[in-house]
Structure formats: structure tokens, C-alpha cells
N, C-alpha and C positions, 0 to 999 in steps of 0.2 A: 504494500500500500504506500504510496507515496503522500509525505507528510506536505499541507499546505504550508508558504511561506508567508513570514509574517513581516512588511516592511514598516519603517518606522513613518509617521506624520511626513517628514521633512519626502523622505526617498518619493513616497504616494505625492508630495506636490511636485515633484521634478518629474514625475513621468505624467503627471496630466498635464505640466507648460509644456513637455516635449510633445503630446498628445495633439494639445491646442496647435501649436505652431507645425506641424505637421498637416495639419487638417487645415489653416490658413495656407499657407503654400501652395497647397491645391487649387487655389482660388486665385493664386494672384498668376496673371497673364504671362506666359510663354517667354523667355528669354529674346528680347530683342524685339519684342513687341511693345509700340507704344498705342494703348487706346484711350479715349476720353468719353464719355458721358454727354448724348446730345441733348440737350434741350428740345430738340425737335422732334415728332415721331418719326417712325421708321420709314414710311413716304417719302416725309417733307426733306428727310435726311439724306435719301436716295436723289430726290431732284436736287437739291439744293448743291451734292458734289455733282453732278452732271454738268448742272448749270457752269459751276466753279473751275472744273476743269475745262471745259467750253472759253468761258473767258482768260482764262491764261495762256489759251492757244496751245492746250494738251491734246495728244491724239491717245483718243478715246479706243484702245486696239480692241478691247471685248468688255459685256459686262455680264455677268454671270452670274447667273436667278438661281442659286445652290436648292434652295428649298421648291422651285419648279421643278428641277429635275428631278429630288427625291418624290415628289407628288408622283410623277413618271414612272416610278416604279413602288407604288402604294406607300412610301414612308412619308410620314408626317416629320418634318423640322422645322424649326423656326424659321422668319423672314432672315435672310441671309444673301446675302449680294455684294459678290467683290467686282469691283471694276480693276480692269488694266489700262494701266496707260504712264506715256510717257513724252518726252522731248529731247531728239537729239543731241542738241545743244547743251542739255543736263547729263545726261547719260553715255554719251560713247566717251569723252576727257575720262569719265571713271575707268570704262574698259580699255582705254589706251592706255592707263596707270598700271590695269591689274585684266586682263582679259575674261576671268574665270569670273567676273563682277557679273557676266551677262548671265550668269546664272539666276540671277537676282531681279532681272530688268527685265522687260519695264517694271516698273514700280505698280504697286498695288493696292487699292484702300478695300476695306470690307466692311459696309454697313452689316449689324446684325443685332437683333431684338434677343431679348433675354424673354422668362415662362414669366416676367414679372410684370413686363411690359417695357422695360427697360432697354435703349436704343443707345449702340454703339460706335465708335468711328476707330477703324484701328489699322495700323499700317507697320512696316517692315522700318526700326529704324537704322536711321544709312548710319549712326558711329559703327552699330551691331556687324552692318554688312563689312560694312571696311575692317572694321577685324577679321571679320569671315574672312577674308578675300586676302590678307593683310595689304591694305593699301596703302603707299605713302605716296608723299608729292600734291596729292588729292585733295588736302583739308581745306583750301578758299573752294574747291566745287561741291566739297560735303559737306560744308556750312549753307551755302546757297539753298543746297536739297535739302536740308534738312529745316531751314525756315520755311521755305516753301513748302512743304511737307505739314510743317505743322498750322500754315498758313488756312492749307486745304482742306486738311482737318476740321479746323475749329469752325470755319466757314460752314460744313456740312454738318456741324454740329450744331448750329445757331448761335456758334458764340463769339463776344465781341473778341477783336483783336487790338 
């Protein structure tokens, strides 16, 4: 028969903070992902980046209804929509730094509604990729992208800049 163990007060709170903090982690967003919280529904979120990439003279190369497709094959998932796109003038200076960068490009945002009602904007960020890639020489056209990036973002999220 094996005897149960008896831990002291102190040990039982250090396995329920590691408990907790294990169970947050789960929660916080993918490495190299930044998202933010739109003020807008998931709609108005979806036209609003269209619009926004439209006017900075983004080419719009696909956009991609994730939750139409599973409909397609009977799954039910949340409203989920990434668009592609990008601009040469942003993007090939990265891959002449580092060629294997085109992995990563175009660049991507993805609105996506949470079971709460909750409506997201969230995108690949370029410091993340340039490590990926390890880039140097890059950092005035990774700065560019990456305001702009976050320009687009907020834009589609309804929020002031």
C-alpha cells in the first residue's frame, strides 16, 4: 500500500503559484505575436483593415474566411479572417538582408472573435521575425514595419493613434 504524502502549508502554496502560472501561460498569445483588443466588432474590424490597407496603397494578395471554410466541411469556428498582404518597397530590403525573411512575407493580420464576443487584431511581429531570420543591416526598414504594422493594427481596431 503506498502511504499518502503529507506537504507542509508553504510547499501546497508553491505548487498552486506554479499551478496558476502554468494555467496563465496558456493564455497568453504565441511567441512573436502581437495582438490588441478592438473596440470594434468583428465586421466593422474586418472592413475597417481592408479599408486601411486600401489606403496605404497595400496589395491586398488574399483574404481568408478561416471559419467559411470550416463551415465547408460541417465544423463550427469562430469568425476568423486573416488577410495577406504587403508592399514591395517594405518587404524585399528585408529579403535582400536575409533571403529566408520571404518565409514570413507578405505580412499578415488576422481578425478573430473570441466565445465571449471578444474581437481581435493580431499580427507577426517583424523584431520576432528578424530574429527568426537573424537579420542585420535591417533595423531603419524594421522600424518602418513595425510602426506601420502597428499603425494598421490599431486602425482596425478602432483605436486612436
Amino acid at each position: 500500500m503506498i502511504k499518502p504524502v503529507k506537504f507542509s502549508s508553504s510547499v501546497k502554496k508553491a505548487c498552486f503559484a506554479i499551478a496558476l502560472l502554468v494555467g496563465a501561460s496558456q493564455s497568453i498569445a504565441a511567441e512573436g505575436v502581437k495582438t490588441i483588443k478592438s473596440q470594434l466588432n468583428f465586421e466593422q474590424s474586418v472592413q475597417e483593415l481592408e479599408a486601411t490597407l486600401k489606403a496605404k496603397g497595400m496589395t491586398i494578395f488574399a483574404v481568408v474566411d478561416h471559419a467559411k471554410g470550416a463551415e465547408s466541411v460541417s465544423i463550427d469556428l469562430l469568425p476568423t479572417t486573416l488577410f495577406i498582404f504587403g508592399n514591395p518597397k517594405a518587404g524585399s530590403p528585408l529579403m535582400k538582408c536575409e533571403q529566408s525573411v520571404a518565409l514570413d512575407l507578405p505580412q499578415k493580420m488576422l481578425i478573430s472573435e473570441n466565445s465571449e464576443g471578444e474581437v481581435f487584431v493580431s499580427y507577426n511581429a517583424p523584431d520576432y521575425i528578424a530574429a527568426r531570420h537573424k537579420l542585420s543591416g535591417c533595423e531603419k526598414n524594421l522600424m518602418v514595419i513595425t510602426n506601420a504594422l502597428k499603425g494598421i493594427a490599431n486602425k482596425a481596431a478602432g483605436l486612436n493613434q
